[in-house]
C-alpha positions in Angstrom: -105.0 83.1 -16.5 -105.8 85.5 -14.1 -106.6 88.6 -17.0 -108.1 91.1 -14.4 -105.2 90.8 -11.9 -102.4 91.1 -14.8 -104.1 94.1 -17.0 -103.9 96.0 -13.6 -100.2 95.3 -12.7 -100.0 96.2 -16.2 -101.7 99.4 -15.8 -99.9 100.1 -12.4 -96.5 99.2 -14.2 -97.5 101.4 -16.8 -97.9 104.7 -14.4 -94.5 103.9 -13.1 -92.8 104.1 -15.9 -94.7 107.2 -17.1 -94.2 109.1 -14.7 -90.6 110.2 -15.5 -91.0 110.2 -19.4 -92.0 113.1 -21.7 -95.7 113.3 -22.6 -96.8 112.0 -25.6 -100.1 111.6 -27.5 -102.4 108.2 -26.7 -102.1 107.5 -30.7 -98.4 108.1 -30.3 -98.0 106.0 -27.0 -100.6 102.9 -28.3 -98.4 102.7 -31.9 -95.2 102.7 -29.6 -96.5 100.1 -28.2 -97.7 98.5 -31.5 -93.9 98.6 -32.1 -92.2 97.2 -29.0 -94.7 94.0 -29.2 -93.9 93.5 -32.6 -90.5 93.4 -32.0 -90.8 90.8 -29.3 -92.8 88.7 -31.1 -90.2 88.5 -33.5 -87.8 88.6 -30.3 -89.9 85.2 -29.7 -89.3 83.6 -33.2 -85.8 84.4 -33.3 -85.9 82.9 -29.9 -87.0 79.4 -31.2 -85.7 79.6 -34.6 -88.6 77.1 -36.0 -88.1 79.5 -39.5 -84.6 78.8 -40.2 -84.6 75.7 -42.5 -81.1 76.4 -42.9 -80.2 75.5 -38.9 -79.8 71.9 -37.7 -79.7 73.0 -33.9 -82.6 75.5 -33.2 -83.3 77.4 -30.3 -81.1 80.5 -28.5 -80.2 80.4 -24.9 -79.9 84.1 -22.8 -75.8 83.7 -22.2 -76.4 86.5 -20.0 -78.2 84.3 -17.9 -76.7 81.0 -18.7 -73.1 79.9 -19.2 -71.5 76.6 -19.7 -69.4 75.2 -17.7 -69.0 71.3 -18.8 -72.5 69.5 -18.7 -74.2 72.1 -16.1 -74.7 75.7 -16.8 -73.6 78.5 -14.5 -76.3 81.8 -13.8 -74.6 85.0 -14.2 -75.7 88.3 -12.8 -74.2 90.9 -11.0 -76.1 90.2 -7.5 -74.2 88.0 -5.2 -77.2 87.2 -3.1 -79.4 86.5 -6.0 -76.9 84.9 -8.0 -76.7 82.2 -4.6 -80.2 82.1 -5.0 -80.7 80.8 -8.6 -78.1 78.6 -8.1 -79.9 77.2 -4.8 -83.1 76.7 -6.6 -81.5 75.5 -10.2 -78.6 73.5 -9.6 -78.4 71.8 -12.9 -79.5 73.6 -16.1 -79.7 71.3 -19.4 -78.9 73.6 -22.6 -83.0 72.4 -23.2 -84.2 74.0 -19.9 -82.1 76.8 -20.2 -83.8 77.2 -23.5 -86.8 77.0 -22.7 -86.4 78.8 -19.6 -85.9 82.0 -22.2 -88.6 81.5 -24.3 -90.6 82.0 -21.4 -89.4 84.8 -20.8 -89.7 86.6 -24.2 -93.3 85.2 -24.1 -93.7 86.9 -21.0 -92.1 90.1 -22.7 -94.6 90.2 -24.8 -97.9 89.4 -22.8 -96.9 92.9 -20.9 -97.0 95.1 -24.2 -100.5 92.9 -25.2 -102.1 93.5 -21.7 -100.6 97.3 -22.1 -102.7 97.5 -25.4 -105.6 96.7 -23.8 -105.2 99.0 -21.0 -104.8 101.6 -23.4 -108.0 100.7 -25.7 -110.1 100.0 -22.4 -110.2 96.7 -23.6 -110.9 93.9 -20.9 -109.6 90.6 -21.6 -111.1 87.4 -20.2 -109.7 85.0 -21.8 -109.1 82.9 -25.1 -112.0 82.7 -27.3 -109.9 81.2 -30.4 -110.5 77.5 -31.9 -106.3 76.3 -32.2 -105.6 77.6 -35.6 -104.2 74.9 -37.7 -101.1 76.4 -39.3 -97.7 76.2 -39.4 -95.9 78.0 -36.4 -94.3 80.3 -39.6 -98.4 81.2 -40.3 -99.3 82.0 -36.9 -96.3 84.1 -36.8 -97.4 86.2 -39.6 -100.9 86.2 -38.6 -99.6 87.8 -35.0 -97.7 90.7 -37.0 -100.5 91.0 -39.5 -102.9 91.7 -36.2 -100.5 94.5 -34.7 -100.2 95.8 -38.1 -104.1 96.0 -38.6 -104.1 97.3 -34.8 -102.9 100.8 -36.2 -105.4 102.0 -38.4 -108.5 100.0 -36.2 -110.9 102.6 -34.4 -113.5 102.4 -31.9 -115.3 98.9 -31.4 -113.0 97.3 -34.0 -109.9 98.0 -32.1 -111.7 96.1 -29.2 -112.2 92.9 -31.7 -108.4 93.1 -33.1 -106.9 93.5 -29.5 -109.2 89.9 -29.0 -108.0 88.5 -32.0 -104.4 88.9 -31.5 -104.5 88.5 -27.7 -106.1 84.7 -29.1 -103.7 84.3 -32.1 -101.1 85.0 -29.7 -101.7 82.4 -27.0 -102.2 79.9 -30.2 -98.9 80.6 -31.0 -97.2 80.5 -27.6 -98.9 76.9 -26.9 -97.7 75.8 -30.4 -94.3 76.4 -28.9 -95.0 74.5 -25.7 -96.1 77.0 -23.1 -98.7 76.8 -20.8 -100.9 79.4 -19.5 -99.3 78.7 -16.2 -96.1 79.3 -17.1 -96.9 82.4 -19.4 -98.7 83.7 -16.3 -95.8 82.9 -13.7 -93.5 84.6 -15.9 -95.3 87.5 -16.3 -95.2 88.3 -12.3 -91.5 87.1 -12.7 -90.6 89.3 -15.3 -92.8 92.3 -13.6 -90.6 91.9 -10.4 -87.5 92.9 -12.4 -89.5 95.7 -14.7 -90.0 97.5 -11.3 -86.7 96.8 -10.3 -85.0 98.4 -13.6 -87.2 101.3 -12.9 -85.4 101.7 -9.8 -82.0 101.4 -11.6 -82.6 103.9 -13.9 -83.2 101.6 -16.6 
């Protein structure tokens, strides 16, 4: 993953949607932050469902994205032309794909608030230093939200290392779940796209 290119969309991204908001403190911006990724990361979870022992059939679709319609599923959004589009380039959606197709997403969700962290805590990531950690995907989880928790009382050079640590513990989880760096990154430009275009919607 391309880590230089993405922190300065990021940072660009960031400015944007600055620019018409009310000034707030760094701490109060960074534990914002803190917030809105740990809420996708459980946005993420709920996405997959690989907790719910009580559930046969894991794994949420975004209906306002995808519809069924018999065996195929149908795109909805409100934009003819890019409605036309979507269907050109996906013109058969299992429920699996479609699936999958919104975990990436919510992955990508929360790579922007990570890479927004580091922005903020002049933090450069390079990469993924972690060895796999060999836990359940419920472990990894907890680890992740442990990390953002640990992320608000860290100062100085240990903010650097926990930023590392759960930018690694992060990935570990994402691959668990079958994502590759290519996709995580793909999505993230995607998903920046739109960002930019709620911006101009008054989002």
């Amino acid at each position: 993953m391309n880590f230089k290119k993405l922190q300065a969309m990021q940072a660009k991204l960031d400015e944007a949607i600055l620019a018409d908001k009310a000034p707030m403190t760094a701490e109060g911006r960074f534990n914002k932050t803190l917030v809105a990724l740990s809420v996708e990361i459980a946005e993420v979870a709920n996405t997959v469902e690989h907790f719910k022992f009580w559930k046969d059939n894991k794994g949420k679709i975004d209906e306002s994205r995808f519809q069924w319609h018999g065996e195929l599923m149908d795109i909805s959004l409100g934009d003819r032309d890019k409605l036309v589009d979507l269907r050109n380039r996906m013109k058969e959606v299992s429920p699996k794909q479609a699936h999958r197709l919104t975990l990436i997403e919510e992955c990508s969700d929360a790579l922007h608030f990570i890479l927004s962290l580091a922005n903020q805590a002049n933090k450069e990531l390079v990469g993924f230093n972690l060895v796999p950690f060999e836990a359940a995907k419920e472990e990894k989880y907890i680890t992740i939200q442990s990390t953002i928790c640990s992320l608000v009382t860290s100062y100085g050079r240990n903010k650097q290392v926990d930023l590392e640590y759960l930018m690694d513990y992060f990935y570990d989880y994402v691959e668990s779940l079958g994502i590759t760096p290519q996709e995580l990154e793909q999505a993230y430009y995607d998903k920046n796209k739109i960002n930019y275009e709620r911006l101009e919607n008054g989002y």
